[in-house]
VMD Tcl script that draws the C-alpha trace (Angstrom):
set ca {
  {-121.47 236.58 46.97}
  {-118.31 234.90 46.84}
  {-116.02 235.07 49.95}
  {-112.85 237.03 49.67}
  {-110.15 235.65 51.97}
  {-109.00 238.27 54.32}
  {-107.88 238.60 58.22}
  {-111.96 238.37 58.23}
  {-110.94 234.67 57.80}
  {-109.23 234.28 61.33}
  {-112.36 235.68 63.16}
  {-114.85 233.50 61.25}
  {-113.91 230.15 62.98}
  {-114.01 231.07 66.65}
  {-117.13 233.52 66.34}
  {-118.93 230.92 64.73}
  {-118.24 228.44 67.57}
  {-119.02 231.07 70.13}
  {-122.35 231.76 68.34}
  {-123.08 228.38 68.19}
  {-121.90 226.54 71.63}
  {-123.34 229.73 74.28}
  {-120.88 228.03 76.41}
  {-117.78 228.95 74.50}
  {-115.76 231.62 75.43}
  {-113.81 233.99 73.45}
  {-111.26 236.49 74.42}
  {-112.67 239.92 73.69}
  {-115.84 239.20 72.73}
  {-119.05 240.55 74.11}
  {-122.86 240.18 73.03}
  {-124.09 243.31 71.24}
  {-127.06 245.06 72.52}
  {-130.20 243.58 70.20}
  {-133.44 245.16 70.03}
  {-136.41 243.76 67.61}
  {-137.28 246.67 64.89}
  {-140.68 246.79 66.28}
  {-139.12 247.72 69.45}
  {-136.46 249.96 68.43}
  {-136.14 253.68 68.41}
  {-133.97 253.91 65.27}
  {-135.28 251.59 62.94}
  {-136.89 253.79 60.87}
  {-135.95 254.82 57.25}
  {-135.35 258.17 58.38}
  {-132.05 256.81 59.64}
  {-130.78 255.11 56.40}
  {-127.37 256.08 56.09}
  {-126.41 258.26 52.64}
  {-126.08 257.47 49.95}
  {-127.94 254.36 49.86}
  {-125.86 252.26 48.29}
  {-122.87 252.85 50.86}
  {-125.73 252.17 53.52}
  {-127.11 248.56 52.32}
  {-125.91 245.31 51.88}
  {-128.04 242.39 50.52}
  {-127.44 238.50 51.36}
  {-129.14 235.28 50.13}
  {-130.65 236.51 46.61}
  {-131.87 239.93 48.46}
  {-133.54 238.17 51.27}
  {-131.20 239.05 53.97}
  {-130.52 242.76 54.51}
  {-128.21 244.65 55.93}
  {-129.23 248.29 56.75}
  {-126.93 250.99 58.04}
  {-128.90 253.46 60.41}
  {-127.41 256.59 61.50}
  {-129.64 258.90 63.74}
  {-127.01 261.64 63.57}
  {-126.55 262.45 67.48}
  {-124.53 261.71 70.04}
  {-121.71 262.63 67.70}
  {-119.86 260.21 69.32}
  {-122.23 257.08 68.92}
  {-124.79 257.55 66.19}
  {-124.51 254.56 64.11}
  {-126.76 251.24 64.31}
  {-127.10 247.81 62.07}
  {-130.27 247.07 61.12}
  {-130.40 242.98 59.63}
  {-134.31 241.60 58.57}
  {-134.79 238.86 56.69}
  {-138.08 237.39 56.02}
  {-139.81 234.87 58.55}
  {-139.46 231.17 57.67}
  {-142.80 230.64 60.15}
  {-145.12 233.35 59.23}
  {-145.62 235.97 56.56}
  {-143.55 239.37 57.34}
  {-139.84 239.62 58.49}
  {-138.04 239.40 61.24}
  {-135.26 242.15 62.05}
  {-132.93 243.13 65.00}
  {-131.12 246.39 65.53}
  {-127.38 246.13 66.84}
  {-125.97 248.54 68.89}
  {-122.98 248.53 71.69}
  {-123.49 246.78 74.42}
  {-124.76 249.61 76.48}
  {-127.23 250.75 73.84}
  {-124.88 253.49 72.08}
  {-124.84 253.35 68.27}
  {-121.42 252.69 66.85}
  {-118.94 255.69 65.67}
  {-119.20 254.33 62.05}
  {-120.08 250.80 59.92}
  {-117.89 250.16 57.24}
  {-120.64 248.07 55.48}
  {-119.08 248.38 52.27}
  {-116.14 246.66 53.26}
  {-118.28 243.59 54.84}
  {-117.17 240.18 54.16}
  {-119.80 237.02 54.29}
  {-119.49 233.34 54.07}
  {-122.61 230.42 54.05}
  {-122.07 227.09 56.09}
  {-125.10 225.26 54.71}
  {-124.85 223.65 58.35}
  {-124.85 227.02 60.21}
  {-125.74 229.59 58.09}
  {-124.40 233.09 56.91}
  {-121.89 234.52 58.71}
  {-121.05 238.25 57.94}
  {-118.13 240.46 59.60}
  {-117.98 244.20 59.13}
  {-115.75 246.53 61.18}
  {-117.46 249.00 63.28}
  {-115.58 251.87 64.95}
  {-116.77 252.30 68.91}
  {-115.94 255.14 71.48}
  {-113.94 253.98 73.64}
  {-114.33 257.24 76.20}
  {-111.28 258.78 75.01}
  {-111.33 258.03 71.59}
  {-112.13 255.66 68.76}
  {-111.53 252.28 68.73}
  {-111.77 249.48 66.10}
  {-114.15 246.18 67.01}
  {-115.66 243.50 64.41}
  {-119.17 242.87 63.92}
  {-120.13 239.59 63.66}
  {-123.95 238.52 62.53}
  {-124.74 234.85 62.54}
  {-128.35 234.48 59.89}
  {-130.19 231.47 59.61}
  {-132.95 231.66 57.73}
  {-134.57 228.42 57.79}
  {-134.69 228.55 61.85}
  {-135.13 232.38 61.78}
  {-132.66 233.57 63.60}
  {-130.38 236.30 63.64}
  {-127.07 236.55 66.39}
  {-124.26 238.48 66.88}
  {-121.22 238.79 68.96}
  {-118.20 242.00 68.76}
  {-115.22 241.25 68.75}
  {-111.69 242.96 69.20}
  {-109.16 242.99 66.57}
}
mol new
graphics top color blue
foreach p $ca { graphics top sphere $p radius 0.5 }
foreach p [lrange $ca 0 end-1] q [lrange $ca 1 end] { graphics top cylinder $p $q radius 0.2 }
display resetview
């Protein structure tokens, strides 16, 4: 998918480094809440967000997949990002469910309007915008998801606009 050049651009550099060095910080930035599939309440295609072509986004010839997952309550926080990809080590995939840091789904995924670029170095970096509560309203945060597939792993980091 070819990389559209967009204020996405001025997030990629630092989040990468901040995914990359643990030691880094950024201003604004905070570790998402991460669960395995297996592990996780809402990963379940029940929770596919409709239609299903506003709801997934496929990476890397198909093999990397991002699902939106929507379990419809809290109102407030009902949205989650599903990302599997298959394991390099051992038949089957691995996947992680992203959340707010607390747990709380996200007020909305605009996973049509995500934006990706591949460091053959580092890997796939893709950036969609998530809306959050923010306790007295929405708010607007970036979702950043670091995918390497030949170590099989899968890390993210939100950051503010």
């Amino acid at each position: 998918m070819p990389f559209r050049p967009s204020r996405f651009t001025r997030w990629c550099r630092p989040v990468l480094a901040a995914l990359l060095w643990p030691g880094a910080v950024l201003a604004q930035s905070v570790q998402p809440a991460s669960v395995p599939c297996h592990q996780s309440a809402v990963a379940g295609a029940q929770n596919i967000w409709f239609p299903v072509e506003d709801g997934i986004r496929l990476y890397a010839n198909g093999n990397v997949r991002f699902i939106w997952l929507d379990t419809e309550e809290p109102a407030c926080c009902s949205s989650h990002l599903m990302v599997a990809m298959p394991d390099p080590d051992m038949p089957g995939q691995i996947c992680t469910v992203f959340s707010m840091p607390g747990g709380e789904g996200f007020r909305g995924i605009d996973l049509q309007g995500a934006e990706a670029t591949y460091d053959p170095a580092h890997g796939l970096l893709v950036g969609t915008a998530v809306n959050i509560w923010q306790g007295d309203g929405a708010g607007l945060a970036f979702l950043m998801v670091l995918i390497n597939q030949g170590q099989g792993t899968i890390e993210a980091r939100l950051v503010d606009p």
